[in-house]
N, C-alpha and C positions, 0 to 999 in steps of 0.2 A: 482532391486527395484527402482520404481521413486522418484524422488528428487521435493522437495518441501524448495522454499527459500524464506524466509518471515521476514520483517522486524520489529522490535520492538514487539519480543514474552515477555516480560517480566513480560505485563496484556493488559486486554483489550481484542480487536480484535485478535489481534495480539499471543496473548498467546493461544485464545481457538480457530484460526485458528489453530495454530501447533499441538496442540490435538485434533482436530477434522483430519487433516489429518493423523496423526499418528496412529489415529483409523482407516484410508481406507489404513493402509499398506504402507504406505509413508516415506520415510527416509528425517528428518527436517532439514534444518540448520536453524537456526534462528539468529536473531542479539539484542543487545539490548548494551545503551552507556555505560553500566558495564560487559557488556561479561558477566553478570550471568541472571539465569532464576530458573525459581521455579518448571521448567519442568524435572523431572526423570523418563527419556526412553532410553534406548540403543542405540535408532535410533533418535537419538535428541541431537543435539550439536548446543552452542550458542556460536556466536562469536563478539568480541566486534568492533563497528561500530557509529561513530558519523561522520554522513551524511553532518553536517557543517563542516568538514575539509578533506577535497583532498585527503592527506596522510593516511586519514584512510581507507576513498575506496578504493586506491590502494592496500594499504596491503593487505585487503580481496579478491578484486579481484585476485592478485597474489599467494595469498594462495590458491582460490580455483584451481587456473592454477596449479600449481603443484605437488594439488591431482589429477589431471584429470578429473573434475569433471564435470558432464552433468546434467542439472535440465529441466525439465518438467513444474514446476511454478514456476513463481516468483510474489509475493506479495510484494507492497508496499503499505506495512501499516501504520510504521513511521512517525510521523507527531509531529508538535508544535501547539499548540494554544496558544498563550505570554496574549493577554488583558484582559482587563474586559470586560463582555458582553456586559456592555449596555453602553460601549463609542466607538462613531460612527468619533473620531478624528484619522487622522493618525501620527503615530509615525514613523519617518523616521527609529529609531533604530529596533523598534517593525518590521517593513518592511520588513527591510535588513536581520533578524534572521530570521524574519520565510520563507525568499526565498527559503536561505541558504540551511536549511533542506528542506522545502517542494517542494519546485523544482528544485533549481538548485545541492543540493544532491543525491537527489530522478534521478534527468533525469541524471547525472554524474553515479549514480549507475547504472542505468538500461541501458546504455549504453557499459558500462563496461563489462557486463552480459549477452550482444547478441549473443557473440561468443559461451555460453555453455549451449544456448536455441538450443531443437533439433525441426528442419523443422518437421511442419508436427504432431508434438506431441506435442511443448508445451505453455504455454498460462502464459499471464499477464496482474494479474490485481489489478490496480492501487481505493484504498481504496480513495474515494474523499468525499463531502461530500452536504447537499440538499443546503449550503450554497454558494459550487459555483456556482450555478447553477440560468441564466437568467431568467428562468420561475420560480422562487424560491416565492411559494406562501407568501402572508404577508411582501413582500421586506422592508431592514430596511436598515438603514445607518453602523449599528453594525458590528463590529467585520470585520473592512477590509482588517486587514491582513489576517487573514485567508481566508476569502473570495475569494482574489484577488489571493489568489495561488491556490486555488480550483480550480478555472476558467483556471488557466493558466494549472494547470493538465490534466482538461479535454479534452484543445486540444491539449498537449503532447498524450494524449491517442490517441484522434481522427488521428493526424498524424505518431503515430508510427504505428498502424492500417494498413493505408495503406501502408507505408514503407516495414510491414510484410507479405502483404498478399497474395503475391506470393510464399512466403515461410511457408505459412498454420499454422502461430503463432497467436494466436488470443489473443486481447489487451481488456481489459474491463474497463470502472469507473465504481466505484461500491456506490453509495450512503447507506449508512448503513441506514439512521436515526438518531434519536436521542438515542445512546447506555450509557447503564452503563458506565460507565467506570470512572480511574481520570478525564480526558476531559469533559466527557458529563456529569456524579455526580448521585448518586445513584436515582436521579428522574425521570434520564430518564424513555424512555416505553420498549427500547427495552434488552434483555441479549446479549452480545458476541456472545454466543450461537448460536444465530437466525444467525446473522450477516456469523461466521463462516460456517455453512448450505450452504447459502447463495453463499457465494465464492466458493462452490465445486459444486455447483450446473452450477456455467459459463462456466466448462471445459466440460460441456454436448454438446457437436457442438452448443453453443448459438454465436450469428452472432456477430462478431468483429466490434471493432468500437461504439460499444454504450455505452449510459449511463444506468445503470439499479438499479433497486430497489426494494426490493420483489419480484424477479423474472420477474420481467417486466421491458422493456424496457421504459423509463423515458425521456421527454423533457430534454435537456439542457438547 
């Protein structure tokens, strides 16, 4: 059975990835910073994971080392967004928190996690958002923390990409849109749903290394 690892199943993205893959026969592990999930499957265990502190990576990491464990994907979902939307000032605290988890958690996890990616079969990708992104139509001052770790995700993608590509792992950002969710607030346009589709559709031999968005490959 392929292994599917995916960060912050608890709602969201994140929750209707792990049952959208559960649904193509996929054994989950998911994570979320309560180790609990609303997910009841057999093939679906959450484990608890807060991406701002070191010692929590490690734990998981070491846990999965000593089931033996091999994964196929890994999804990084997980994310903070701390401000208000429409303040375009930075907060060095607001900064510092959302690195914490959204990159230098995120690259500390996925790093962690190279060893139990198999050559040749398996594929990651990294949930970013239209906010990091240079060609980001309608450019605003708003929301720079987040922003600014979007950006820096992207080209964690772009270089783990090549890093992997001798080794036949293919690396994806994946720009969702505007989704439901806590984050985005029930006005978004888009469901989880779509979003979820969406991520299993990358593992189709789609080309490493890019930015993508409804199925298409998207400026950075």
């Amino acid at each position: 059975m392929k292994t599917a690892f995916i960060t912050g199943i608890s709602r969201g993205i994140g929750k209707a990835a792990a049952l959208r893959f559960l649904q193509e026969g996929y054994q989950v592990i998911g994570t979320s910073t309560s180790g609990k999930s609303s997910i009841e499957h057999s093939a679906c265990e959450c484990l608890t994971l807060s991406l701002d502190r070191p010692e929590s990576i490690k734990s998981l990491i070491q846990y999965l080392a000593d089931s033996g464990q091999e994964l196929q994907v890994l999804v990084n979902n997980a994310a903070v967004l701390l401000e208000n939307w429409s303040n375009p000032v930075v907060n060095m605290d607001f900064l510092r928190r959302t690195f914490a988890v959204n990159i230098i958690g995120t690259v500390e996890l996925t790093e962690g996690l190279l060893p139990f990616l198999v050559s040749g079969q398996s594929h990651i990708v990294n949930i970013s958002s239209g906010w990091g992104s240079f060609s980001e139509k309608g450019f605003g001052a708003n929301v720079p923390h987040y922003k600014m770790s979007k950006s820096a995700l992207n080209m964690y993608t772009k270089l783990l990409a090549e890093r992997l590509k001798n080794q036949g792992i293919g690396v994806y950002a994946l720009d969702p849109g505007w989704v439901k969710s806590d984050m985005g607030t029930q006005a978004a346009e888009r469901h989880p749903k779509e979003v979820a589709q969406e991520i299993l559709n990358l593992l189709d031999d789609k080309p490493s290394g890019h930015f993508w968005h409804r199925d298409q490959i998207r400026p950075w």
